[in-house]
C-alpha positions as CSV (number, residue, x, y, z in Angstrom):
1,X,119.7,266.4,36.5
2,X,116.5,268.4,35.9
3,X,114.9,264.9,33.9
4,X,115.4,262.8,36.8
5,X,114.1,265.7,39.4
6,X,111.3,266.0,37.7
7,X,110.6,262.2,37.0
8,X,110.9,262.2,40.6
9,X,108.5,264.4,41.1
10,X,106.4,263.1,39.2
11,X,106.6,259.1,40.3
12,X,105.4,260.3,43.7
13,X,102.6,262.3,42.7
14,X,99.6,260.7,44.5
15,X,97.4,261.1,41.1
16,X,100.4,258.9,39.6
17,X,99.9,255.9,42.2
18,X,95.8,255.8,41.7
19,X,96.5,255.8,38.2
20,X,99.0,252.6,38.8
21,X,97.1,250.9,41.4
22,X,94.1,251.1,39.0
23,X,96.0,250.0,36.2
24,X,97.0,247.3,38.3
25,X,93.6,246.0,39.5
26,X,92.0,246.5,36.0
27,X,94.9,244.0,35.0
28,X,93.9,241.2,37.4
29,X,90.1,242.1,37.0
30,X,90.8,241.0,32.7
31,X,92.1,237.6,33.9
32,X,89.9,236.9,36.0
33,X,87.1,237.5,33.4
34,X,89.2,235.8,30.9
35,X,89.2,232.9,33.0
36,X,85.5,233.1,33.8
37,X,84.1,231.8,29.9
38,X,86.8,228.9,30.3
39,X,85.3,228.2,33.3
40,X,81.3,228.7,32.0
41,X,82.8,226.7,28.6
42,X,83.3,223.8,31.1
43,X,80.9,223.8,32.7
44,X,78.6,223.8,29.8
45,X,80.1,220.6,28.6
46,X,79.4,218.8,32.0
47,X,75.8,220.1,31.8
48,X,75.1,218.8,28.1
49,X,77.0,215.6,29.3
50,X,74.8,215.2,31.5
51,X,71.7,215.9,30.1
52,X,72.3,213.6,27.5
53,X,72.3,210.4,30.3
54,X,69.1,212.0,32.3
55,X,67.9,211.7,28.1
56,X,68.7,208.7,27.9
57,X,67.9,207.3,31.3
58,X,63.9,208.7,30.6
59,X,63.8,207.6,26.6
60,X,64.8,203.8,28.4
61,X,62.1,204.4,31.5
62,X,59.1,205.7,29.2
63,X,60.2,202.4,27.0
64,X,60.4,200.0,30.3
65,X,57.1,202.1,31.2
66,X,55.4,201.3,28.0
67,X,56.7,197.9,28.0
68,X,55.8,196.7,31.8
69,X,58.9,197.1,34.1
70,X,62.1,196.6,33.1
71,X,63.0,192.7,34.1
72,X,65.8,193.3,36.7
73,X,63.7,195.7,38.5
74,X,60.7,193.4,38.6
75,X,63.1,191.0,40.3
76,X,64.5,193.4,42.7
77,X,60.8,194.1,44.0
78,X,59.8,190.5,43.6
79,X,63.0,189.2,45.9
80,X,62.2,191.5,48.2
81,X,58.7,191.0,48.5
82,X,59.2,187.5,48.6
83,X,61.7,188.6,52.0
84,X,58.8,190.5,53.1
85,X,56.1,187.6,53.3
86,X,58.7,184.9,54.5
87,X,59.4,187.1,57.3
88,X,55.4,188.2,58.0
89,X,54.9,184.4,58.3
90,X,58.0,183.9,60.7
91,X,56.4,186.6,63.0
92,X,52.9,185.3,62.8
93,X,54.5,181.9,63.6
94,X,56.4,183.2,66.4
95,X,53.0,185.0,67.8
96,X,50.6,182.2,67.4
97,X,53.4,180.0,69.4
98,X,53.5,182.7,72.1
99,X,49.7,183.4,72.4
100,X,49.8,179.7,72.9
101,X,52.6,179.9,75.5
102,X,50.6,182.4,77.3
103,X,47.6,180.8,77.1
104,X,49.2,178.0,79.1
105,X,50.8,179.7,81.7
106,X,47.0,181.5,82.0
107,X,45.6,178.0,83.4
108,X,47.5,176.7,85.9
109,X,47.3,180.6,87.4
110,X,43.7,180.5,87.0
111,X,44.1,176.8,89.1
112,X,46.1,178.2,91.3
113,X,44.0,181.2,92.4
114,X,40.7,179.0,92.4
115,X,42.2,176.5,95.0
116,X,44.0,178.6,97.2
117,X,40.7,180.4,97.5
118,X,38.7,177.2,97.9
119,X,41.9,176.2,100.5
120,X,41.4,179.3,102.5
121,X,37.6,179.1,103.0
122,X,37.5,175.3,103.6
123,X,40.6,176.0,106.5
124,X,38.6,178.2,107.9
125,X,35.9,176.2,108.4
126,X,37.9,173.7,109.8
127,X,39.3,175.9,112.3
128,X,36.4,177.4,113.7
129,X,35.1,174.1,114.2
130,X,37.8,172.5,115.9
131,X,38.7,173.7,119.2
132,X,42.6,172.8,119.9
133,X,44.4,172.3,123.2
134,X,47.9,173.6,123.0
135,X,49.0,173.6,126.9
136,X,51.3,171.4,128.0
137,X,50.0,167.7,128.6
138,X,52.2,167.6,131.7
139,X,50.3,170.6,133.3
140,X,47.4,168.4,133.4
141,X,47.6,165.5,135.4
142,X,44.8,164.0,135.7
143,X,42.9,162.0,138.6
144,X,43.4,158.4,137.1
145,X,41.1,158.2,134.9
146,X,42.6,157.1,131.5
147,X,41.6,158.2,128.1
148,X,38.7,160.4,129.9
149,X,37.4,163.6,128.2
150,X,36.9,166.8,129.4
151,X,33.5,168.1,130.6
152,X,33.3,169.7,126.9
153,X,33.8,166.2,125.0
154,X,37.3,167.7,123.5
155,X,39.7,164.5,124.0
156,X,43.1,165.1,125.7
157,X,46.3,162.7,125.2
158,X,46.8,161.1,129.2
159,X,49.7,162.1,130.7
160,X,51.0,159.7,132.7
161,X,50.2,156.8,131.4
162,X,51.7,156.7,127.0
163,X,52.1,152.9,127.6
164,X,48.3,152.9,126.7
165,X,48.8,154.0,123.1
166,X,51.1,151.4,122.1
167,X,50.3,148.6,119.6
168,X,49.3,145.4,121.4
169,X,51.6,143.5,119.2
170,X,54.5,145.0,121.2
């Protein structure tokens, strides 16, 4: 019973569990960096993969280069260009119709604005030239005189009398 007492005793020691723990993390540290060159190896390969296409890709644009541009990208540019113009000419169409449109709607405001100001000065005229009577006609009866004018030569529709202004036909 001594043997197990003592590997007792000596399992619990606390110099014994570093020892194990480190043993333990040194274990999981070697995978890890025996995963790590599979990992680099990989990713090595992808690299070279792909520097061989970027390669490739400038070998065929310093020949495309040397040659003029490669054909199905001179037909890209040229299709879009050609979308490019057709639709600078729709706008310039569309505002050379407009300037047009505006330039028509300009005149009759420019007619407008002339004659009302030519209407307003020549109604004025008119108005302080004429001298209206707005009272009532049957206020003013006059003496018997028919069709006779005021003092001031204004003349005033008779009153009584409206048999006077009727055709002779009638």
């Amino acid at each position: 019973m001594g043997d197990i007492q003592a590997s007792r005793e000596v399992a619990q020691s606390p110099n014994l569990k570093l020892a194990r723990n480190l043993a333990i993390s040194m274990a999981s540290r070697a995978v890890a960096l025996a995963r790590e060159p599979k990992n680099i190896k990989s990713e090595l390969h992808f690299i070279q993969e792909r520097c061989g296409l970027l390669e490739e890709e400038n070998k065929r644009l310093r020949d495309g280069y040397d040659n003029g541009v490669a054909p199905e990208e001179d037909d890209l540019v040229r299709l879009q260009l050609e979308a490019l113009l057709a639709e600078k000419s729709r706008l310039a169409q569309e505002n050379a119709n407009l300037t047009r449109e505006n330039q028509s709607l300009m005149q009759p405001v420019e007619y407008h604005q002339l004659t009302s100001q030519d209407l307003d000065l020549s109604y004025e005229d008119v108005v302080q030239g004429m001298r209206l009577d707005f009272s009532s006609p049957l206020g003013k009866i006059d003496s018997g005189d028919e069709g006779s004018e005021y003092d001031d030569g204004v003349p005033v529709t008779p009153a009584d009398n409206l048999e006077a202004l009727s055709s002779p036909d009638e």
